[in-house]
PyMOL CGO cylinders between C-alpha atoms (Angstrom):
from pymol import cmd
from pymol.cgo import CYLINDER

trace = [
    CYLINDER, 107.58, 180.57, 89.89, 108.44, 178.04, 92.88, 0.3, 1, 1, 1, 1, 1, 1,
    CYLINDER, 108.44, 178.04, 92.88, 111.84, 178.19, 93.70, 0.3, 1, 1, 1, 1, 1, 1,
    CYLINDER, 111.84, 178.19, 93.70, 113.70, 175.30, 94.83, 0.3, 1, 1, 1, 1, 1, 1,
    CYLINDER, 113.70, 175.30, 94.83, 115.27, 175.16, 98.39, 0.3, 1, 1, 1, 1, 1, 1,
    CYLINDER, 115.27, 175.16, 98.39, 119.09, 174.35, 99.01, 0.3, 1, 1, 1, 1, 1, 1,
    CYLINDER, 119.09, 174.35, 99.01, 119.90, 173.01, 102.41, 0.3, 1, 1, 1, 1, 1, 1,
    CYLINDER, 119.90, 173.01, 102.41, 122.92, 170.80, 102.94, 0.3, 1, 1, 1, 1, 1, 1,
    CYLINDER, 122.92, 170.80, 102.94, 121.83, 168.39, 106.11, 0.3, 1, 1, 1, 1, 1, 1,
    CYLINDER, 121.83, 168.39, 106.11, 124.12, 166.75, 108.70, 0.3, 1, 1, 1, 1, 1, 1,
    CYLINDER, 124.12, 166.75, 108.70, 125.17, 162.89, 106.91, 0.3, 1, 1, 1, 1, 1, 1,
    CYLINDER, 125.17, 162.89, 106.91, 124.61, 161.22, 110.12, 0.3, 1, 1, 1, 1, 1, 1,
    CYLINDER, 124.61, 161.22, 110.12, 121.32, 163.40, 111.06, 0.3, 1, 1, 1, 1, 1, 1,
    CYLINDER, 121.32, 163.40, 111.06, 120.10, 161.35, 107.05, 0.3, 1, 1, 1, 1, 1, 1,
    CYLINDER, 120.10, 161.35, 107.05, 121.58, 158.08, 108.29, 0.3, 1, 1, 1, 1, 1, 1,
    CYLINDER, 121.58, 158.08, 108.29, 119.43, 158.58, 111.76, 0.3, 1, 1, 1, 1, 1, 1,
    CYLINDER, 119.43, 158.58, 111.76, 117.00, 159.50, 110.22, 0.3, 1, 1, 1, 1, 1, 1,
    CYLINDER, 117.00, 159.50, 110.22, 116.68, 156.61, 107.61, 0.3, 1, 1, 1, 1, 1, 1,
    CYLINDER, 116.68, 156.61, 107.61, 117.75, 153.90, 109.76, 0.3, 1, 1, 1, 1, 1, 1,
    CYLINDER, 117.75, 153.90, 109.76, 114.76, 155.36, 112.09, 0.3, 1, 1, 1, 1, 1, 1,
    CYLINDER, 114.76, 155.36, 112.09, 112.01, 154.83, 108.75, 0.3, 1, 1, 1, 1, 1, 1,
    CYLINDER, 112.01, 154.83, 108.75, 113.26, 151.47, 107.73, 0.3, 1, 1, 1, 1, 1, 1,
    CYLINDER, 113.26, 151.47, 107.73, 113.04, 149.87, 111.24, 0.3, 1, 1, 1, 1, 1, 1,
    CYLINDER, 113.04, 149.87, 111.24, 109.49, 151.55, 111.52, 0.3, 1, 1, 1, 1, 1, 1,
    CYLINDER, 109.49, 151.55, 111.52, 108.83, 149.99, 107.80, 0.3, 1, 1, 1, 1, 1, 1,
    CYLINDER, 108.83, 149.99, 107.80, 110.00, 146.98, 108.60, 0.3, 1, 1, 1, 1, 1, 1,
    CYLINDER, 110.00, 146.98, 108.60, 108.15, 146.65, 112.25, 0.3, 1, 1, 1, 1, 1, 1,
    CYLINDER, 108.15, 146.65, 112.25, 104.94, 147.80, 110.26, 0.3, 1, 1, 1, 1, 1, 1,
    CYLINDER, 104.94, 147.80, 110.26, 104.98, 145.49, 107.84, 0.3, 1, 1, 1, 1, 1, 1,
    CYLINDER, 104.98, 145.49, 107.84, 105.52, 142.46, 110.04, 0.3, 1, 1, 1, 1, 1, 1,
    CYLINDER, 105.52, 142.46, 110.04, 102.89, 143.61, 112.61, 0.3, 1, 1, 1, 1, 1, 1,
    CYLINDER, 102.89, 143.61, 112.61, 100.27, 143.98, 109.59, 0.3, 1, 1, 1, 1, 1, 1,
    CYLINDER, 100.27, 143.98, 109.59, 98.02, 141.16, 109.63, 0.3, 1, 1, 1, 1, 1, 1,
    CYLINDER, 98.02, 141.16, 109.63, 96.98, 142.12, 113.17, 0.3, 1, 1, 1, 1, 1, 1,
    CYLINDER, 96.98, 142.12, 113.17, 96.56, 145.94, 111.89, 0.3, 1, 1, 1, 1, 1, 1,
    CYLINDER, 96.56, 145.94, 111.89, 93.98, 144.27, 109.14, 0.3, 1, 1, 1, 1, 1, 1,
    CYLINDER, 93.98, 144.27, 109.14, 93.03, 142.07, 111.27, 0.3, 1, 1, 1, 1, 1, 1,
    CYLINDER, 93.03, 142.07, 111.27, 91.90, 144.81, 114.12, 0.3, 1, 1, 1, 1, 1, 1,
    CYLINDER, 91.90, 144.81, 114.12, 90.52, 147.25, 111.58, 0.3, 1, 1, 1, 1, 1, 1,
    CYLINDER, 90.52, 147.25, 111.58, 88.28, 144.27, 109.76, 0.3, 1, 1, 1, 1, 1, 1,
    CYLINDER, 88.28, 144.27, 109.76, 86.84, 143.45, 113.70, 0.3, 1, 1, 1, 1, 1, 1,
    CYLINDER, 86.84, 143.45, 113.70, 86.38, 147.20, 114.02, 0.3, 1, 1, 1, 1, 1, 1,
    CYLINDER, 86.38, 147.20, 114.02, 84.65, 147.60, 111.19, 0.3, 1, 1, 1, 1, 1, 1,
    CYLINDER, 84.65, 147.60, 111.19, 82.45, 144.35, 110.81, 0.3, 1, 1, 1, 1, 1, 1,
    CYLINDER, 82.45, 144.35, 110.81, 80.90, 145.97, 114.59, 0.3, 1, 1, 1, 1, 1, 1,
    CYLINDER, 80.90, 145.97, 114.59, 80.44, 149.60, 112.67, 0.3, 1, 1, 1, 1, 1, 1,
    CYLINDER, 80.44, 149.60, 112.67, 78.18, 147.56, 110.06, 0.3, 1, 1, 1, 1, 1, 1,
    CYLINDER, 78.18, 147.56, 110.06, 76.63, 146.09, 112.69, 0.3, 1, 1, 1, 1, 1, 1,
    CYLINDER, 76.63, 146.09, 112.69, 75.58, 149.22, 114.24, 0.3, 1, 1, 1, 1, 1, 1,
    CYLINDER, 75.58, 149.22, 114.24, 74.93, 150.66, 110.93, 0.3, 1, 1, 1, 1, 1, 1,
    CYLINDER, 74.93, 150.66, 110.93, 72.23, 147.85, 110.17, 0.3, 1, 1, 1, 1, 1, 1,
    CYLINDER, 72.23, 147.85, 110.17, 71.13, 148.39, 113.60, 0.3, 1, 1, 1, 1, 1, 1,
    CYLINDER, 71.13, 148.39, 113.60, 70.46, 152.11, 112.76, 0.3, 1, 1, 1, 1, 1, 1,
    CYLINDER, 70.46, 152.11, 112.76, 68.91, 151.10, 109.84, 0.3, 1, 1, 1, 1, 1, 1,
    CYLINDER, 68.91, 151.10, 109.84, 66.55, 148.70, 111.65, 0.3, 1, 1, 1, 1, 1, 1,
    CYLINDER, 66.55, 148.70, 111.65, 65.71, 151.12, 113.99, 0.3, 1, 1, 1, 1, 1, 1,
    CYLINDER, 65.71, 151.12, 113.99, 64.84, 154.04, 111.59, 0.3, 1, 1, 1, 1, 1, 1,
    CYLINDER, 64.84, 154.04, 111.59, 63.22, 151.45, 108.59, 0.3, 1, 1, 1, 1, 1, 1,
    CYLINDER, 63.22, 151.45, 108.59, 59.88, 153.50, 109.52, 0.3, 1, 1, 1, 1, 1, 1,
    CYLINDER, 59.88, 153.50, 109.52, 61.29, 156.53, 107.72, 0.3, 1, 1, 1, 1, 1, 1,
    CYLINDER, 61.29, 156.53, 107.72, 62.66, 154.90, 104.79, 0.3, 1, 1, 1, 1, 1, 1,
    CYLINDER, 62.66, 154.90, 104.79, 61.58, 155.84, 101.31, 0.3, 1, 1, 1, 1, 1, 1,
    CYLINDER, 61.58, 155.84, 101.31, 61.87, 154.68, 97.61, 0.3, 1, 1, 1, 1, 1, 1,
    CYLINDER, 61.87, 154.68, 97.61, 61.78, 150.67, 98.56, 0.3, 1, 1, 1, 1, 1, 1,
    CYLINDER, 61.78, 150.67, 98.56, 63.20, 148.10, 95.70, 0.3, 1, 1, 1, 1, 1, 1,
    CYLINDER, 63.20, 148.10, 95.70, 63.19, 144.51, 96.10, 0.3, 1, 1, 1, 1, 1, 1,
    CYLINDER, 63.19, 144.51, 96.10, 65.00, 141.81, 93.99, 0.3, 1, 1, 1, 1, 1, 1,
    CYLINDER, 65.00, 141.81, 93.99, 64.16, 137.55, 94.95, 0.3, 1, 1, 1, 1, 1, 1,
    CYLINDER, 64.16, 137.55, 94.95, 66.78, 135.44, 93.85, 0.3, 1, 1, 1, 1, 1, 1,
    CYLINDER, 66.78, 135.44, 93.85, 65.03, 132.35, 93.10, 0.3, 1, 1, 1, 1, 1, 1,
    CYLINDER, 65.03, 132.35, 93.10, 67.71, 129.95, 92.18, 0.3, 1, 1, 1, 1, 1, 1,
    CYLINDER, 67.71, 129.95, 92.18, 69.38, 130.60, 95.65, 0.3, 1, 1, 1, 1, 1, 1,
    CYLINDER, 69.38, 130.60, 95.65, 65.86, 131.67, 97.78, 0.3, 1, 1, 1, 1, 1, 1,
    CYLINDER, 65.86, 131.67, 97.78, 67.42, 135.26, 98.29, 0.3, 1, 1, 1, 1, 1, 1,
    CYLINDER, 67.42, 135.26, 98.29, 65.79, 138.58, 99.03, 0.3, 1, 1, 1, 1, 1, 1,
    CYLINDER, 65.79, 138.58, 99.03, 67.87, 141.60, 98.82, 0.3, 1, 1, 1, 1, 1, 1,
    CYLINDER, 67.87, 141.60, 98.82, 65.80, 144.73, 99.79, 0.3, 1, 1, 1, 1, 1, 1,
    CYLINDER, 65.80, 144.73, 99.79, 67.02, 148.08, 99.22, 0.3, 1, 1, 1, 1, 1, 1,
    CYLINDER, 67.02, 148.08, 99.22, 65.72, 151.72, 100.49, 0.3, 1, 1, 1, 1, 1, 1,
    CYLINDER, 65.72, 151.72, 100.49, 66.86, 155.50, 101.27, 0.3, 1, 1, 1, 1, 1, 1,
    CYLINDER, 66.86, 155.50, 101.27, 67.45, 156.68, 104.60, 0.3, 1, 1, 1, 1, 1, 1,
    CYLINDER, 67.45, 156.68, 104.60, 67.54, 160.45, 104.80, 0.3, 1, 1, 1, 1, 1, 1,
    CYLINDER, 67.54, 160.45, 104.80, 69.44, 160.62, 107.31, 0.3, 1, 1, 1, 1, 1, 1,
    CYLINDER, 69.44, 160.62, 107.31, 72.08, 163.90, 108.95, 0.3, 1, 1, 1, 1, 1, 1,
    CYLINDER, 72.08, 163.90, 108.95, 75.65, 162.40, 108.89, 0.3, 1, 1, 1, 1, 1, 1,
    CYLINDER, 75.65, 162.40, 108.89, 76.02, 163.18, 112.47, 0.3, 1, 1, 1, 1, 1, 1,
    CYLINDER, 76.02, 163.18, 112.47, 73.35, 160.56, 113.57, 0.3, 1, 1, 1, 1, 1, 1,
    CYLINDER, 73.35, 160.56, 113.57, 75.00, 157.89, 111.70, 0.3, 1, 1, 1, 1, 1, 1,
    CYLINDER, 75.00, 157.89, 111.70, 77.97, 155.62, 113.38, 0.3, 1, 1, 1, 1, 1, 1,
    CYLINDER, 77.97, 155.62, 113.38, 81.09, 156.95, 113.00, 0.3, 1, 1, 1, 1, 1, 1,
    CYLINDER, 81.09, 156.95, 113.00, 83.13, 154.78, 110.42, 0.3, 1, 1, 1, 1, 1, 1,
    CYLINDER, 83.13, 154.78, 110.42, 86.27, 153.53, 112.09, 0.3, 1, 1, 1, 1, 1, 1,
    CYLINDER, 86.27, 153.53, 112.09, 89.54, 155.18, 110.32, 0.3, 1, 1, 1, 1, 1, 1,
    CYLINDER, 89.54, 155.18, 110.32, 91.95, 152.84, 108.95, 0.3, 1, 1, 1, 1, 1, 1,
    CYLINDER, 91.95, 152.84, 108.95, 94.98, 154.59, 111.20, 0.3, 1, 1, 1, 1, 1, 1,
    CYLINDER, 94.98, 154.59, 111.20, 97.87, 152.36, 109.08, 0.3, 1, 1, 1, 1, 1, 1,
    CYLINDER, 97.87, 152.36, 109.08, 99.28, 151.90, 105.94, 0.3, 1, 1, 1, 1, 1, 1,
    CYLINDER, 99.28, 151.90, 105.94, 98.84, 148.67, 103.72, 0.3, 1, 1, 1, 1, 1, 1,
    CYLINDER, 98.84, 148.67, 103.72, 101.96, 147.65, 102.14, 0.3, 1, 1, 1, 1, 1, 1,
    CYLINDER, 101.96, 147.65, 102.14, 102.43, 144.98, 99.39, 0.3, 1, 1, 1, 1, 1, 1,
    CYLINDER, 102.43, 144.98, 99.39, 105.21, 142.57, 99.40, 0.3, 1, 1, 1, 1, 1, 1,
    CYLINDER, 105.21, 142.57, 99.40, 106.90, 144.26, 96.10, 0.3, 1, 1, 1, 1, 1, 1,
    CYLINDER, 106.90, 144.26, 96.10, 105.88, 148.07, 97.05, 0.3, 1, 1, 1, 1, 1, 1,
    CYLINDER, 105.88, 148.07, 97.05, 108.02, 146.91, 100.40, 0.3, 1, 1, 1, 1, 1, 1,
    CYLINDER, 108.02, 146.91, 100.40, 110.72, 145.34, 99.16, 0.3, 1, 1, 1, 1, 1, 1,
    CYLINDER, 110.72, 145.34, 99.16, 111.39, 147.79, 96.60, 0.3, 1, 1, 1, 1, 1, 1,
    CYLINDER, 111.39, 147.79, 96.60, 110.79, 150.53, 99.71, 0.3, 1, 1, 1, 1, 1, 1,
    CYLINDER, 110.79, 150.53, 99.71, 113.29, 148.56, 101.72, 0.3, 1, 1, 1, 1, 1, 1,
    CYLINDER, 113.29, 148.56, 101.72, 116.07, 148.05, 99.03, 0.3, 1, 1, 1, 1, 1, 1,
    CYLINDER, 116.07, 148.05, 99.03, 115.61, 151.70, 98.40, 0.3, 1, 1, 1, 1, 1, 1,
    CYLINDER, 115.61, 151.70, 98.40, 116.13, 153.08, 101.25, 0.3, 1, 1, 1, 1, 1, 1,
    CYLINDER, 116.13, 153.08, 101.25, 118.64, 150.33, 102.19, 0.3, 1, 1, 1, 1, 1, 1,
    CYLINDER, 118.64, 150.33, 102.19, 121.19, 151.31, 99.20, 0.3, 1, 1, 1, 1, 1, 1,
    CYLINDER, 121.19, 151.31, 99.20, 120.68, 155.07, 100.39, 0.3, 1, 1, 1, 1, 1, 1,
    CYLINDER, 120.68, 155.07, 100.39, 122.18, 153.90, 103.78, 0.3, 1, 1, 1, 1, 1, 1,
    CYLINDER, 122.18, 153.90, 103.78, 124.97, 151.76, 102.05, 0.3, 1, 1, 1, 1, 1, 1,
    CYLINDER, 124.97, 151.76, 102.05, 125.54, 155.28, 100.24, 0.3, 1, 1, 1, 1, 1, 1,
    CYLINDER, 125.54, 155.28, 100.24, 125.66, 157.31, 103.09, 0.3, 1, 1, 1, 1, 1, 1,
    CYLINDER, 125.66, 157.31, 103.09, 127.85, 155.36, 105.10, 0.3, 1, 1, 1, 1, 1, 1,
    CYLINDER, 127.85, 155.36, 105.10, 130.78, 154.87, 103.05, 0.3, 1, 1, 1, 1, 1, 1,
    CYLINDER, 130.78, 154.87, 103.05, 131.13, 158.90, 102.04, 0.3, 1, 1, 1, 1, 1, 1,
    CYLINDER, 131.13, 158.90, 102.04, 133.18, 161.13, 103.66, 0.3, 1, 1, 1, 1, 1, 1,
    CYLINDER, 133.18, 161.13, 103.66, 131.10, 164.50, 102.77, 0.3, 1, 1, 1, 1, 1, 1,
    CYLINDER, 131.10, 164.50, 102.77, 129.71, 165.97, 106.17, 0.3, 1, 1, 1, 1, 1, 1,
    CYLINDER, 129.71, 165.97, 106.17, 126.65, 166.97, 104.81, 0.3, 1, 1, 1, 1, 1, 1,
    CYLINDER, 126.65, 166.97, 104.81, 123.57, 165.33, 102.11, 0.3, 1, 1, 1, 1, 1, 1,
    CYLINDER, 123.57, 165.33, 102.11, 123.18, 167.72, 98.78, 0.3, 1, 1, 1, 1, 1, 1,
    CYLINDER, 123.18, 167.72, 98.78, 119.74, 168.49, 98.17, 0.3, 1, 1, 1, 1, 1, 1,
    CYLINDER, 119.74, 168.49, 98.17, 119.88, 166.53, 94.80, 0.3, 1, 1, 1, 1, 1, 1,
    CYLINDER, 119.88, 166.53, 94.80, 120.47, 163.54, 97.12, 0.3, 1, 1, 1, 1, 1, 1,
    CYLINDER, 120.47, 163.54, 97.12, 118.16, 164.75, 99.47, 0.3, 1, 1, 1, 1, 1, 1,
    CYLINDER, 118.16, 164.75, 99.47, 115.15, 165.25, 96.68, 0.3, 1, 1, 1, 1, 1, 1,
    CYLINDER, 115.15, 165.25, 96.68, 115.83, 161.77, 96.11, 0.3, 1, 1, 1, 1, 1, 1,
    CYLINDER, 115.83, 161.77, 96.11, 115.28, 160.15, 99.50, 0.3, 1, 1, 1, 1, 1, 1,
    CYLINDER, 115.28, 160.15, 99.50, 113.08, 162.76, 100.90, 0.3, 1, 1, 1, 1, 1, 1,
    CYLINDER, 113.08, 162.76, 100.90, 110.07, 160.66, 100.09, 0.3, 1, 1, 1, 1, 1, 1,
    CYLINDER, 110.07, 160.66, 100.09, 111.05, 158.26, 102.68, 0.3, 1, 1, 1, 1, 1, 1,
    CYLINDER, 111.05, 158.26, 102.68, 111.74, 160.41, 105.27, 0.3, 1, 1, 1, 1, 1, 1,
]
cmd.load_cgo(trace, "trace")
């Protein structure tokens, strides 16, 4: 049986604390088009060095299929590599979190209305019931 854990925190430590997440939300959001934008650059030259690879080792390649596309003149060929993961590139890591315009707005009014909260009360310390409620934000 998991027992729950009861820790009253310092109000302002929260308030710190939040203020701290929404100004990194906020900065995140705004900056992430060029995050996107980065990663898709990033990883457009890993597929390039994938095909490369794939080039390069087409001599070991088994279990060929090809499909022509006559009523647009394409080829798509398609074959197995056996390959160890270690000699492929390594896939760039997408090192930020995409946000959608509701999932932050609703983040931001959230956490927002927490502050609001926070600020007017005159308790020292955050109950956990009102912690387990903001923790995920923090």
């Amino acid at each position: 049986m998991t027992r729950g854990i009861t820790v009253k925190l310092p109000t302002h430590k929260v308030v710190t604390a939040l203020e701290a997440k929404l100004a990194t939300i906020k900065k995140d959001y705004a900056n992430q088009e060029i995050y996107e934008a980065k990663y898709e650059k990033t990883k457009a030259a890993w597929q390039k060095e994938l095909t490369e690879f794939a080039i390069a080792n087409i001599k070991k390649a088994e279990n060929f299929r090809t499909n022509y596309r006559s009523w647009n003149n394409t080829l798509n060929i398609d074959f197995d590599l056996t390959v160890l993961a270690k000699d492929l590139p390594a896939e760039p890591d997408k090192d930020f979190e995409s946000m959608s315009s509701y999932t932050y707005k609703e983040t931001v009014e959230d956490i927002s209305n927490a502050l609001s909260i926070l600020r007017m009360t005159d308790e020292l310390t955050v109950n956990a019931s009102t912690m387990k409620q903001i923790a995920k934000y923090l």
